[in-house]
N, C-alpha and C positions, 0 to 999 in steps of 0.2 A: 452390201453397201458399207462404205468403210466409214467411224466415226459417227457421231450423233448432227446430221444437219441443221445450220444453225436456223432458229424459227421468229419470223416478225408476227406480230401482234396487232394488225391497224384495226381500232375502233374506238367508239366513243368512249368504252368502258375497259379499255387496253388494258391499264394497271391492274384492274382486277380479275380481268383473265388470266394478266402474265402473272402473276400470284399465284392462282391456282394449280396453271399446269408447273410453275417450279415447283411446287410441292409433289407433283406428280409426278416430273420430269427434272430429276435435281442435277442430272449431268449435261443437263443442255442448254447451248446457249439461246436465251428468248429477250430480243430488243423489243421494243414497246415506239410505236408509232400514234400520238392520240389524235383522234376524229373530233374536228370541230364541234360536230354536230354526229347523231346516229344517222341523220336522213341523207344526206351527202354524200359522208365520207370524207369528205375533203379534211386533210392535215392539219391541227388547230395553229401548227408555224413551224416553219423550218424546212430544210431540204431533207430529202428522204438520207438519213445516214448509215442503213441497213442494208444495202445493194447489192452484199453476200447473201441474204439471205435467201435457203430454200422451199423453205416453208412458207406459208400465210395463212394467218388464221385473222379474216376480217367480215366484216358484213357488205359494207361498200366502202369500194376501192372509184374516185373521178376517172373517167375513160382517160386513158393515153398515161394514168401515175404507174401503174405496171412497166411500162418498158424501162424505169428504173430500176427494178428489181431482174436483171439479164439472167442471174444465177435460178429462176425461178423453178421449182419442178413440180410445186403441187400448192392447190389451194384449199382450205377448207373455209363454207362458207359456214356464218355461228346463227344463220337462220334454214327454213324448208325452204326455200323461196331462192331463186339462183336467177332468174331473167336479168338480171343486172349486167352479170358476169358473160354473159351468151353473148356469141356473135361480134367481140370486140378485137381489134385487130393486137390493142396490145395482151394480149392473152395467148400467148399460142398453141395450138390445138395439140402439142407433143406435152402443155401442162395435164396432170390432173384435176380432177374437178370433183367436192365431193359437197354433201349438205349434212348440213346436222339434223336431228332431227328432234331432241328433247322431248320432252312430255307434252312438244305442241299439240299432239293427237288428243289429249286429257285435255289440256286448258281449252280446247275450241270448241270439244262436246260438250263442256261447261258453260262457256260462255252463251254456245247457241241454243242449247236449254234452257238458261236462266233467262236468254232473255224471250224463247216462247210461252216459258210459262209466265212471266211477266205479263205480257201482252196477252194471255188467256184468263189470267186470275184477275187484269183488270187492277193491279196495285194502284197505278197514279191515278185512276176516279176514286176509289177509296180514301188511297190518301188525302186527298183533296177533300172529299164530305167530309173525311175527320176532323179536317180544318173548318169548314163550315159547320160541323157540327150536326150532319146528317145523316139519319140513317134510313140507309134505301138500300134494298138488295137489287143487283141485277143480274144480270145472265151470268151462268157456272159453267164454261162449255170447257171439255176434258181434252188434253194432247192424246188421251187414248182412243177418243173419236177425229182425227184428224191423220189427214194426209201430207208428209212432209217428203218431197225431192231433195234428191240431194247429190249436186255437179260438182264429180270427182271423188271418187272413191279410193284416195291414196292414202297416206301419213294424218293427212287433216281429216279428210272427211269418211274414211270409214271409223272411228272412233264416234263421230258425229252419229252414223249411221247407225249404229250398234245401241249407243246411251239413248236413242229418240226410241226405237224396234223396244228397251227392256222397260221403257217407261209406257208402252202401249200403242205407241204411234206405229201409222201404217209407212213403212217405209221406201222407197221409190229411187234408184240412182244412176247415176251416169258415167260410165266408165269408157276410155276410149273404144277395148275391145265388143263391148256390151255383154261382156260372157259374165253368166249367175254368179253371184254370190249367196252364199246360207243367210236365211235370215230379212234377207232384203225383197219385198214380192217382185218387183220388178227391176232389172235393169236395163238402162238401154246405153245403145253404141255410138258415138263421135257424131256418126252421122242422122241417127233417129231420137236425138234428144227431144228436139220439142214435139216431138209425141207425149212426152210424161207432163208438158205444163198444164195443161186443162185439168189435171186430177192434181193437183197440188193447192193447198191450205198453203203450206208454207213451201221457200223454196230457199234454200243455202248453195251461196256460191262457195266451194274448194277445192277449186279447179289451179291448177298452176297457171300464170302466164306465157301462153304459147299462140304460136301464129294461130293457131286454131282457134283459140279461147276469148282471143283478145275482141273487143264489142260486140261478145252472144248474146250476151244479154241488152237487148233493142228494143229499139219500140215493140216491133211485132212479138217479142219474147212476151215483153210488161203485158200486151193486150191478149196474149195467150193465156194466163192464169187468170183465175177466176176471179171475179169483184170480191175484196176484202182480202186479198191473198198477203202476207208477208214475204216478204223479200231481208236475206242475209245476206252478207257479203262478208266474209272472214278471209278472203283468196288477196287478189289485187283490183286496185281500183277499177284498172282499162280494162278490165272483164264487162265494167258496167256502162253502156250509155247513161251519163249521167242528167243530160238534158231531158232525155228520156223518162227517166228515172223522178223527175221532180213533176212532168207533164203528170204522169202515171200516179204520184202521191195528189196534188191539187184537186185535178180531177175527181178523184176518192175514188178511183178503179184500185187502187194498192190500199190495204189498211195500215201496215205500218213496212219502215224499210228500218233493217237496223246494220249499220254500218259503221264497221270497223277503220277500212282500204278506201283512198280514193286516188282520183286520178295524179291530182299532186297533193304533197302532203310537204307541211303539216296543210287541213285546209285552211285557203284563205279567211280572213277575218269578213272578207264583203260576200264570200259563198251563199247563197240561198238557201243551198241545206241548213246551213246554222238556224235558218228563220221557219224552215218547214216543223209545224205540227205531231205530225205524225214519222219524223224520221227523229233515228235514235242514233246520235254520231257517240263516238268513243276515238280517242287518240290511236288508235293501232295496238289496239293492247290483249285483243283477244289471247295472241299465244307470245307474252316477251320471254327471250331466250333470258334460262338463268343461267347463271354463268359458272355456279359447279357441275350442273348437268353435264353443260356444253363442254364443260372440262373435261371430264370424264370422257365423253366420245371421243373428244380430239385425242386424249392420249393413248387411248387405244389404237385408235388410228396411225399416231404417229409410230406404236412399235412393229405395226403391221409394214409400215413405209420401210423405216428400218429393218424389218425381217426380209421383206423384201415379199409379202402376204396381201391377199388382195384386199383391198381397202372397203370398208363399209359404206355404207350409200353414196358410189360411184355416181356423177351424174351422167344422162345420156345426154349430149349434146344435142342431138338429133331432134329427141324427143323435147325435150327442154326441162325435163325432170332426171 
C-alpha cells in the first residue's frame, strides 16, 4: 500500500481520539468529524468535508452518511458492539469491519460483580436502617452459594465468567457452539440454552446483537428462572423484552433487574423502569470506551492496514460479531 491513508475520526469524542492517535500516528493525515451526540452519531453541523478519507474510526455513523465517504476501505468501530454497522446498504461488503475491544471484558466483570454483591450484601436496607438509625441483622447469603448463567461467552462475557467462578460462584454459560470451556460447569449451545434457566440465581445477558439473540430473553425466559432470580443485561437492550421484563419485576417473580442497555436510549424520562423498585438503571456505562486504550488498538491496527497484515478483531458479518 503506497503512502499513509488518510483517517476520519466521527464521534462524540473525535478531538480526543484525533489527539491521541497523532501522537501515535504523527505522519498521518487524521480529520475529525464531531458527533452531536454519542448515541446517534449524527454530525454536530456541517457537510461531511473528509470524502477522501479511507479510514473511519467512529462509534455511530446515521444510515445512508457513509455513501459520502466513496474513498472508504475500512472501518473501525471504538466499541464490542458492531449491529449498528450490519446490514446497511451504505457500507459495502468489499469494506472492512473491525471492533475494538478495550478492557471492556474488566469493566463488565466489574460492574456485574459489584452489582451481585450489592444485591447479596443487601447495602440499600442497611443503608437505609443507618438512616433510621436501626440495628437489625438480616440474611448473609454468599455469591459462593449461588448459581449464576451467563449468555455469551465472548470478549464481555467470559471475563464475567471467569471473576463470578474465582469469587466461588457456580458458573453456567451459553455459547453459540456449546462446546466446554475450563472452569465453567456447564455450557450450553445457541439452541439448548433455556435448559440452564431453572438453575440460575442470577443471569447476565452478553450476548451480541444478532438475528438469533434479539428478544430471547421473553416472557417464557423471565418465568423460566427461579422466583427471586436477578436479571443483568450489560449486552443490548433488544436482547430483552422489556414489557416482559417489568410484568416479571412487579409480580415479584424477578428479585432485582440491573440494567445497563435498553431498547432506546437514552431511556425515556416517562419509562416505567425509572419508577420500578427493584430495577437498577445505569446510563450505559458498564464498559465506556477510553480513549487511549482504544487508541492504542486502532494504531496497531492501522500499521497492520498499511503493512498490508491481517487485522485484529475482524468482524464476521455473518455471524454479526
Amino acid at each position: 500500500m503506497k503512502g499513509n491513508p488518510p483517517i476520519l475520526v466521527w464521534h462524540a469524542q473525535a478531538r480526543e481520539y484525533a489527539g491521541a492517535l497523532r501522537a501515535r500516528l504523527p505522519d498521518v493525515r487524521i480529520d475529525v468529524l464531531e458527533a452531536a451526540d454519542h448515541d446517534s452519531g449524527r454530525a454536530a453541523a456541517g457537510p461531511l468535508a473528509a470524502g477522501d478519507a479511507e479510514v473511519l474510526l467512529a462509534w455511530k455513523v446515521p444510515e445512508g452518511d457513509l455513501a459520502g465517504l466513496p474513498r472508504l476501505r475500512w472501518v473501525q468501530v471504538s466499541g464490542a458492539g458492531v449491529d449498528h454497522f450490519l446490514g446497511r446498504p451504505d457500507l459495502g461488503t468489499e469494506v472492512l469491519l473491525t471492533r475494538s475491544l478495550g478492557r471492556f471484558g474488566v469493566q463488565v466483570a466489574e460492574y456485574v460483580a459489584g452489582y451481585l454483591l450489592h444485591h447479596l450484601l443487601g447495602i440499600e436496607r442497611y443503608r437505609e436502617q443507618q438512616r433510621q438509625r436501626l440495628w437489625q441483622r438480616g440474611e448473609r447469603p454468599l455469591l459462593a452459594d449461588r448459581t449464576v448463567g451467563v449468555i455469551g461467552l465472548g470478549s464481555l462475557g467470559l471475563p464475567v465468567a471467569r471473576l463470578l467462578g474465582a469469587l466461588g460462584a457456580r458458573v453456567l454459560g451459553v455459547r453459540r457452539s456449546g462446546e466446554a470451556i475450563g472452569g465453567i460447569e456447564d455450557v450450553f449451545s445457541s439452541k439448548s440454552w433455556r435448559a440452564l434457566l431453572p438453575r440460575c440465581d442470577a443471569l447476565v445477558i452478553a450476548a451480541p446483537r444478532t438475528a438469533e439473540t434479539l428478544g430471547m430473553i421473553d416472557a417464557d425466559a423471565l418465568a423460566a428462572l427461579p422466583r427471586g432470580a436477578v436479571l443483568i443485561n450489560v449486552a443490548r437492550g433488544e436482547l430483552v423484552d422489556e414489557s416482559a421484563l417489568l410484568r416479571a419485576l412487579e409480580s415479584g417473580h424477578l428479585g432485582a433487574a440491573v440494567l445497563d442497555v435498553f431498547t432506546v436510549e437514552p431511556l425515556p424520562t416517562n419509562h416505567p423502569l425509572w419508577s420500578q423498585p427493584a430495577a437498577r438503571i445505569t446510563p450505559h456505562i458498564a464498559a465506556p470506551s477510553e480513549v487511549e486504550v482504544i487508541a492504542d488498538e486502532f494504531a496497531e491496527n492501522y500499521r497492520r492496514f498499511v503493512g498490508g497484515r491481517r487485522l485484529l478483531n475482524v468482524v464476521d458479518r455473518a455471524r454479526g460479531y
